[in-house]
C-alpha positions in Angstrom: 1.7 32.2 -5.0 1.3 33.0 -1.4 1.2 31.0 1.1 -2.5 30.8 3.0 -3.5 30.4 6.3 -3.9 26.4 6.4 -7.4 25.1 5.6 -9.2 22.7 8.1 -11.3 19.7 7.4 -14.2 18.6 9.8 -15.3 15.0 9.0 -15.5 12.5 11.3 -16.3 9.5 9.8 -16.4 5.9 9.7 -13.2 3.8 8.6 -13.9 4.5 4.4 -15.6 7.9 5.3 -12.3 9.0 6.1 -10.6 7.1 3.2 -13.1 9.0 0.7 -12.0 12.8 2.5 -8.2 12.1 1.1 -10.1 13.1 -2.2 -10.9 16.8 -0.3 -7.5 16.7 1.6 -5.4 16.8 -1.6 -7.5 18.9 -3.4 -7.2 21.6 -0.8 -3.6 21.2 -0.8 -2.8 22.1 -4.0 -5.7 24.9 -4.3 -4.6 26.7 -1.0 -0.6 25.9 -1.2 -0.4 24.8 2.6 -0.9 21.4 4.6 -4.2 20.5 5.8 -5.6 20.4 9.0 -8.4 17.7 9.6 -10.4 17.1 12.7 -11.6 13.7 13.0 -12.5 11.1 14.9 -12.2 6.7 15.8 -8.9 5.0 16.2 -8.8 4.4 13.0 -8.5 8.0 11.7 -4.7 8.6 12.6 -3.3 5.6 10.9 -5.1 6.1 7.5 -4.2 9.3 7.4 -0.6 9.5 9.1 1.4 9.2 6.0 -0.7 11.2 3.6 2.2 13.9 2.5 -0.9 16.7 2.3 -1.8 16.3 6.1 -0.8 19.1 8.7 -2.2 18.7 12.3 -5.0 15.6 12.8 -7.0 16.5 16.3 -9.6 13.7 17.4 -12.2 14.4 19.3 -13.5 11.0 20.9 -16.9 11.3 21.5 -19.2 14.5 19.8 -22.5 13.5 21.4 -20.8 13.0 25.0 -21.9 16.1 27.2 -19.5 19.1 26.9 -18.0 19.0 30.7 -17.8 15.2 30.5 -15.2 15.0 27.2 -11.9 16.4 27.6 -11.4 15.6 23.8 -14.3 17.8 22.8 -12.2 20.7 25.1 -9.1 20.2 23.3 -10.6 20.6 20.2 -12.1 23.8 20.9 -9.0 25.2 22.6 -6.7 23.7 19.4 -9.7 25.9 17.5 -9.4 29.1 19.0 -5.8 29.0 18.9 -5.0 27.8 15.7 -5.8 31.0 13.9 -8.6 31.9 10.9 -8.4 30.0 7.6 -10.9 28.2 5.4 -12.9 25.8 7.1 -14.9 22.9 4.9 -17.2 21.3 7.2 -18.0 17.8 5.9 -20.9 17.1 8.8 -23.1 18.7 9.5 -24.9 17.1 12.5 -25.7 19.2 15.7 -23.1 18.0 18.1 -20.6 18.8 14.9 -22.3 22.2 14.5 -22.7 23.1 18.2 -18.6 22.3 18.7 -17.8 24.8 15.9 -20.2 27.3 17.7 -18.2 26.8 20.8 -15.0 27.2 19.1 -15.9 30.9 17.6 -15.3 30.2 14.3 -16.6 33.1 11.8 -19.3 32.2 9.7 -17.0 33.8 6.8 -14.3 31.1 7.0 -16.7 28.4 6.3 -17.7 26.3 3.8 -20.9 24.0 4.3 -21.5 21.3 2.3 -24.7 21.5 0.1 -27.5 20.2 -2.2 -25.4 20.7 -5.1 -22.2 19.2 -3.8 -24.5 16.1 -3.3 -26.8 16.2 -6.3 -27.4 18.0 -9.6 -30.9 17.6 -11.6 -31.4 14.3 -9.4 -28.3 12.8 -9.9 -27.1 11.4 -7.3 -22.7 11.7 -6.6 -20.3 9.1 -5.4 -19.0 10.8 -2.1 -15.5 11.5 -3.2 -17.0 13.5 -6.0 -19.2 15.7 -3.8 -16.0 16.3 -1.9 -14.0 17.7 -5.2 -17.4 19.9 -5.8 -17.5 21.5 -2.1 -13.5 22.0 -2.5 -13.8 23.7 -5.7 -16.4 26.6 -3.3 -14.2 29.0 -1.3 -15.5 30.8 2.1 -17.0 34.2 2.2 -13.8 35.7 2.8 -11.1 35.9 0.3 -8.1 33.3 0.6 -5.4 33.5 -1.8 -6.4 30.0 -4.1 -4.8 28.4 -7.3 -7.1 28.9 -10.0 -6.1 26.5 -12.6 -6.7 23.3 -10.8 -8.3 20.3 -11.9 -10.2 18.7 -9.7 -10.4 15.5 -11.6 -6.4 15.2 -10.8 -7.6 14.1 -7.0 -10.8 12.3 -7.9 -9.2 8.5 -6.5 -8.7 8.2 -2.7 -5.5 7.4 -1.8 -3.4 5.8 0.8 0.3 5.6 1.5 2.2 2.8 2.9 5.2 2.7 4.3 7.9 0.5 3.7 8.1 -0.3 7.2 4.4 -1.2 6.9 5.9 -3.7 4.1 8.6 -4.9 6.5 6.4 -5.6 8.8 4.1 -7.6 6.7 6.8 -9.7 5.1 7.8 -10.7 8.8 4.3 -11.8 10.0 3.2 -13.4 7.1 7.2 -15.4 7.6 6.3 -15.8 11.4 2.0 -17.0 10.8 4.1 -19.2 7.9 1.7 -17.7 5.3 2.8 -18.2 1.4 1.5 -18.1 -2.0 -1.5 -15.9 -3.6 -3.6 -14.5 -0.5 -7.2 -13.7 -1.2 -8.9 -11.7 1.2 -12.6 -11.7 2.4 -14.4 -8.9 4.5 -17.4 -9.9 6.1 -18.0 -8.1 8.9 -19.1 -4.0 8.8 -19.5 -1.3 11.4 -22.4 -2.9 13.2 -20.8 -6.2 13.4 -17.8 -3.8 14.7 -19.9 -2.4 17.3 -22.5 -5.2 18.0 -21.0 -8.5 16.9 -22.5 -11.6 15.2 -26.2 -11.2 16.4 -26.4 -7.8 14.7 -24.4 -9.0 11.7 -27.1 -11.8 10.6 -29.8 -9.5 11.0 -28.3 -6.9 8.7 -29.1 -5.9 5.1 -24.8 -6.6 4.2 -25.3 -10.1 6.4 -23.7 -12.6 3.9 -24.5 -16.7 5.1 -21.5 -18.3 6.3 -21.5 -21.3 3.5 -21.9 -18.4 0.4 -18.6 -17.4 1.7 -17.8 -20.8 2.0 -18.5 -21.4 -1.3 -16.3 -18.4 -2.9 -13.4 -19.8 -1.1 -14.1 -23.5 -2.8 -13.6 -21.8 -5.6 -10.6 -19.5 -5.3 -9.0 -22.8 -4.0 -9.7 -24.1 -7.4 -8.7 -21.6 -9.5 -5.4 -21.3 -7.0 -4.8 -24.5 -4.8 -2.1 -22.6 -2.9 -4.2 -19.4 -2.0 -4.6 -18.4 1.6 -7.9 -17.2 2.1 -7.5 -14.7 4.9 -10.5 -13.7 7.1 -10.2 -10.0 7.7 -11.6 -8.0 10.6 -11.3 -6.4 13.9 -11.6 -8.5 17.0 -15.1 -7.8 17.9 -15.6 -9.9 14.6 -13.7 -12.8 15.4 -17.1 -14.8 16.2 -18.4 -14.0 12.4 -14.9 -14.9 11.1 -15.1 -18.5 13.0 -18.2 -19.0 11.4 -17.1 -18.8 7.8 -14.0 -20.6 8.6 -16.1 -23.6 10.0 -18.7 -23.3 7.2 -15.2 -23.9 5.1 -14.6 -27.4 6.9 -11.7 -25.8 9.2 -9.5 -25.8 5.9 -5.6 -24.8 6.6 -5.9 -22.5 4.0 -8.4 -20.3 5.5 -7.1 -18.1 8.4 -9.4 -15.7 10.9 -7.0 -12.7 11.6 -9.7 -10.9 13.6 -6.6 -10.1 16.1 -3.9 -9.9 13.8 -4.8 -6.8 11.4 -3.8 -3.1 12.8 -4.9 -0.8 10.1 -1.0 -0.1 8.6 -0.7 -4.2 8.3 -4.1 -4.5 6.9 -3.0 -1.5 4.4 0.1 -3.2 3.6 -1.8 -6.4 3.1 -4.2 -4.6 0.6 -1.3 -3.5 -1.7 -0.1 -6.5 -2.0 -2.8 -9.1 -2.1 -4.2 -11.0 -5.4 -7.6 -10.0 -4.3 -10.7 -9.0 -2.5 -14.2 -9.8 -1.6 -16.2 -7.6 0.0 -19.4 -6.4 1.4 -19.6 -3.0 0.9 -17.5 -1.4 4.3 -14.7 0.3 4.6 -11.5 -2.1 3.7 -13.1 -1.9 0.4 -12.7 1.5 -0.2 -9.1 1.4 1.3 -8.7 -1.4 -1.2 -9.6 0.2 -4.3 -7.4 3.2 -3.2 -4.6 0.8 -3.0 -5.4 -0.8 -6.2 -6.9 -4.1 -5.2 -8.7 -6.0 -7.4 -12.2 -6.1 -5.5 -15.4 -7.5 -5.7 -18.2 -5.5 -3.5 -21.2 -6.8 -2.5 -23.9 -4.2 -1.6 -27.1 -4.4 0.4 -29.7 -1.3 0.6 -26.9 1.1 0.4 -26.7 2.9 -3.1 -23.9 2.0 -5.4 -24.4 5.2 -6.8 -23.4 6.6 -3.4 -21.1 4.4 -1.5 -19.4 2.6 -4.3 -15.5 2.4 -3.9 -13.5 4.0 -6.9 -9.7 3.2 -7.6 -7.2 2.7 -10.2 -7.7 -0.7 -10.3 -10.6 -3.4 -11.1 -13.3 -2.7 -8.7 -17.0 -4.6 -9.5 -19.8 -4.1 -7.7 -22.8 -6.4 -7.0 -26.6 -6.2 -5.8 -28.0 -2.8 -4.4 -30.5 -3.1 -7.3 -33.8 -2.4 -5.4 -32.6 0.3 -3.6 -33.0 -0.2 -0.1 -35.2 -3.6 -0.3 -31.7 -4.7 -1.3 -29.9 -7.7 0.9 -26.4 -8.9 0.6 -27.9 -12.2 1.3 -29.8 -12.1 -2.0 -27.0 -12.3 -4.1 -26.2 -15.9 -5.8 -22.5 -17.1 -4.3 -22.4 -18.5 -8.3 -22.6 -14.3 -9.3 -19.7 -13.4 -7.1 -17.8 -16.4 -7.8 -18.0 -15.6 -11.4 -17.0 -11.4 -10.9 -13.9 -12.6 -9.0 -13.0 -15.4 -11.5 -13.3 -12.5 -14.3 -10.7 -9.9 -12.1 -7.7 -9.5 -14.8 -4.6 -11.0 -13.8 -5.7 -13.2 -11.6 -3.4 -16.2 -12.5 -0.2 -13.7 -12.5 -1.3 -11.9 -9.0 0.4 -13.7 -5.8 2.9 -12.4 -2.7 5.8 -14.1 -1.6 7.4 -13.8 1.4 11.0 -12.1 0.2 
């Protein structure tokens, strides 16, 4: 088959927005024979996506709603555009500071595919977002590109994630240095708002899980597995909601708040490896279940039907049953106690340091 002119992704998304496009990614690599060029955007784009073996060139534009002659990144995107010759384009958003940076870049209408109604839905069904990716790959632009024909889309349906085994190294040698052994089960709290806004915005929010329901899950894993590290993951603007839980625990040795300690290849790393997960639904989840984590998610008014991660391993999913009347803090700690005690192989999982 020939080799095309590389295709381009546009989606600049949140942390598991950009887990879900490694769906799209791989799919366009084996339909169009070439690596793929994505445009994205948050710090956390380039280190999810480093390793991927379909990638070609990742540009990052830092801010899209910035003005124009205020954001060099937005510059260098369009200049990287202009230069970097035609191809297909699949463009995953389609806001207007998306759309009017394409304009600026000159791209012909003919090279691109838009995402549309029937990517997203069919006869009012509604599509987990990987899926809508593998439907909007499966289109081709206006203007013909050589393609495979005879691929199955279903092959690429799982996100996917890559770690290194440097990541593991590096892993094996914190966990040695924080002196953290046995089975580590790992909670995620915190989302993109408390990201952004911190604790005050968390308790308000429809994912806000109380402090002692946490506390409670942890009572639990600890007596299931009296040697399991519980492990408080987040960024640093979370430490505050991590502390909480922690306290709520009664400052237990067992429980650690790494809101400083997880850059995204460690956290990854960490993920592959770990007994466990609990979750509300955010991004580590989806990075999870593309790493094969058994995971419990906790959903608020976001749809399951939607957002929910997908994986090769056990995911379960609770609440989001009234739509978006639908609070985290609604589920029973006793529910999500009992999903994680029914995980298979919980007993067997555990990390040790080598």
């Amino acid at each position: 088959m020939p080799i095309s002119p590389r295709p381009l992704i546009v989606r600049c998304g949140a942390f598991g927005d950009v887990v879900m496009v490694t769906t799209l990614i791989r799919l366009l690599h084996a339909r169009y024979g070439a690596p793929v060029d994505v445009v994205g955007s948050g710090a956390w784009t380039a280190p999810l996506l480093q390793n991927e073996p379909a990638m070609g060139h990742l540009q990052i534009v830092n801010s899209r709603n910035a003005p124009y002659p205020l954001c060099p990144s937005q510059w260098a995107l369009v200049r990287w555009l202009r230069r970097r010759g035609r191809g297909p384009v699949y463009l995953c958003d389609s806001d207007e500071a998306t759309t009017r940076l394409i304009a600026r870049a000159r791209l012909p209408e003919e090279d691109i595919v838009r995402r549309s109604l029937q990517d997203d839905e069919t006869d009012g069904v509604t599509r987990l977002w990987p899926d809508r990716w593998l439907r909007m790959g499966m289109r081709n632009p206006a203007r013909a590109y050589p393609v495979r024909t005879d691929i199955d889309p279903a092959a690429y349906r799982f996100p996917t994630l890559t770690v290194t085994d440097a990541d593991r190294q590096d892993l094996a040698q914190w966990r040695m240095a924080r002196r953290i052994t046995g089975p580590c089960v790992l909670f995620q709290p915190g989302n993109k708002r408390t990201h952004k806004r911190g604790a005050v915005a968390t308790r308000s929010h429809p994912k806000y899980w109380p402090p002692q329901a946490w506390a409670e899950v942890a009572a639990a894993c600890w007596q299931r597995l009296p040697q399991a590290q519980v492990l408080l993951c987040g960024s640093p603007a979370e430490r505050g909601v991590l502390e909480e839980i922690r306290l709520a625990a009664g400052n237990d040795p067992r429980m650690r708040n790494l809101a400083d300690e997880l850059p995204v290849p460690r956290l990854l790393a960490l993920l592959e490896q770990a007994h466990s997960l609990v979750s509300v639904d955010t991004g580590p989840a989806h990075a999870a279940a593309a790493l094969g984590c058994p995971l419990v998610v906790l959903f608020g008014s976001a749809s399951p039907a939607k957002w929910r991660p997908i994986g090769p391993g056990s995911i379960l999913v609770l609440g989001g049953e009234n739509g978006e009347a639908s609070r985290v803090r609604d589920i029973a700690a006793a529910d999500v106690i009992a999903a994680w005690q029914s995980l298979p192989s919980q007993d067997q999982a555990s990390l040790s340091i080598p």
